[in-house]
N, C-alpha and C positions, 0 to 999 in steps of 0.2 A: 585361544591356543596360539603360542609364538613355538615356531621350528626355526633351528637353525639347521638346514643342511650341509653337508662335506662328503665331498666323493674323495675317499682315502683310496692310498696305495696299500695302506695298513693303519688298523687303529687297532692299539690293544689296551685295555683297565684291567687293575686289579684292587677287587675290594679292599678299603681298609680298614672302616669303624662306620656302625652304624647308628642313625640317629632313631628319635624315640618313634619315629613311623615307618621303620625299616621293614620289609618282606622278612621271610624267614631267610636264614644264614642261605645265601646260595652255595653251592658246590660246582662248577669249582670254582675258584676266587677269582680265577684269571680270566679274560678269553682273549684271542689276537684275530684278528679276520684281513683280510684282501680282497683288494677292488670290492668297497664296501661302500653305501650310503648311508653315512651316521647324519642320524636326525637326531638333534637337543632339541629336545621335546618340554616344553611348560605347558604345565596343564594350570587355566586359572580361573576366576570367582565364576565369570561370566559366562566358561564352558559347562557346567554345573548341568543346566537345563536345557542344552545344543547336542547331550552328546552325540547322537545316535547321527545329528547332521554333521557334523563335525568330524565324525569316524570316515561317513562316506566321502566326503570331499577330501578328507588325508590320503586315504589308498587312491582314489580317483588322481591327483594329482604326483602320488607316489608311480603308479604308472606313468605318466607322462613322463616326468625325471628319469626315471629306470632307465626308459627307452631311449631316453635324449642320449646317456650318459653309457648305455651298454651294460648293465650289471643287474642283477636279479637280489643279492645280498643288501636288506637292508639291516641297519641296528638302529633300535630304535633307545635311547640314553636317556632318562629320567636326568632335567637339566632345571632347577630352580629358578637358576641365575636370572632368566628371558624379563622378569616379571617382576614386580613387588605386590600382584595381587593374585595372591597363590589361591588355587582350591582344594576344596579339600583333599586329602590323602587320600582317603579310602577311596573315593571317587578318580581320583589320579590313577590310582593302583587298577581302578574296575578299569577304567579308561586305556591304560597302557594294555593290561592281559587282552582285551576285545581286539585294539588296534593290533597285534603281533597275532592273534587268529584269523583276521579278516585278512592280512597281508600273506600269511599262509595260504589260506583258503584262495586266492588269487595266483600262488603258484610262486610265488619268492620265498628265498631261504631266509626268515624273519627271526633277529635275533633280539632279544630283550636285556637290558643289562639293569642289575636289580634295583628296586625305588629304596629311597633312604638310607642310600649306605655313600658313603664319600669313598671316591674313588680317584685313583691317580690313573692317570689314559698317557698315551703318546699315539701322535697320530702325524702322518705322511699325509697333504693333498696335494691330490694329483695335481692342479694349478691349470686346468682350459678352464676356457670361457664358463664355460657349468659346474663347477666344483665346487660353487660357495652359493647357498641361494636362500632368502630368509622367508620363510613365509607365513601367513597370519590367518584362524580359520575363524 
């Protein structure tokens, strides 16, 4: 698993074509959020058989960041790019809905932005010291 972290001022996507492992059509196409930690999220070969370790050390460290950084608001971005050794979809997909429950159930406002769909984003980071941070599970 490769994260890329960003503590935005604002980051907003809007869906715009999806590929042939796309979720269903989300509603609504847009979302725009503040004082947000967007995680690009790669789900890949070798998380397959990690996941359930995997899960726990993401919100575990998702805490720590929150706190460093002040903000409860994660989104968590379905992000291909991190990786050339993808895994599978369906499993990416199980993988992302679990993580966005687990970070609820922990008491943050957890937002998911949908898998398989290309999307066009803009985003503001805030620019301290902790705004940018990459991490590997």
């Amino acid at each position: 698993m490769r994260v890329l972290q960003l503590h935005c001022s604002n980051f907003s996507y809007e869906v715009k074509k999806e590929t042939p492992v796309a979720e269903q059509p989300p509603n609504p196409r847009t979302e725009s959020l503040e004082n947000v930690l967007v995680c690009l999220t790669c789900f890949e070969k070798q998380d397959e058989g990690n996941m359930e370790e995997i899960l726990k050390a993401y919100v575990e460290n998702i805490k720590v960041d929150t706190g460093r950084i002040g903000t409860k608001r994660v989104l968590i971005h379905p992000y291909a790019h991190l990786s050339k050794q993808l895994g599978s979809p369906r499993l990416a997909k199980e993988f992302l809905k679990k993580l966005q429950e687990a970070l609820l159930a922990e008491g943050f406002e957890a937002h998911r932005s949908p898998f398989g769909w290309y999307k066009s984003f803009t985003l503001t980071s805030i620019g301290h010291p902790l705004a940018e941070a990459y991490r590997e599970y």
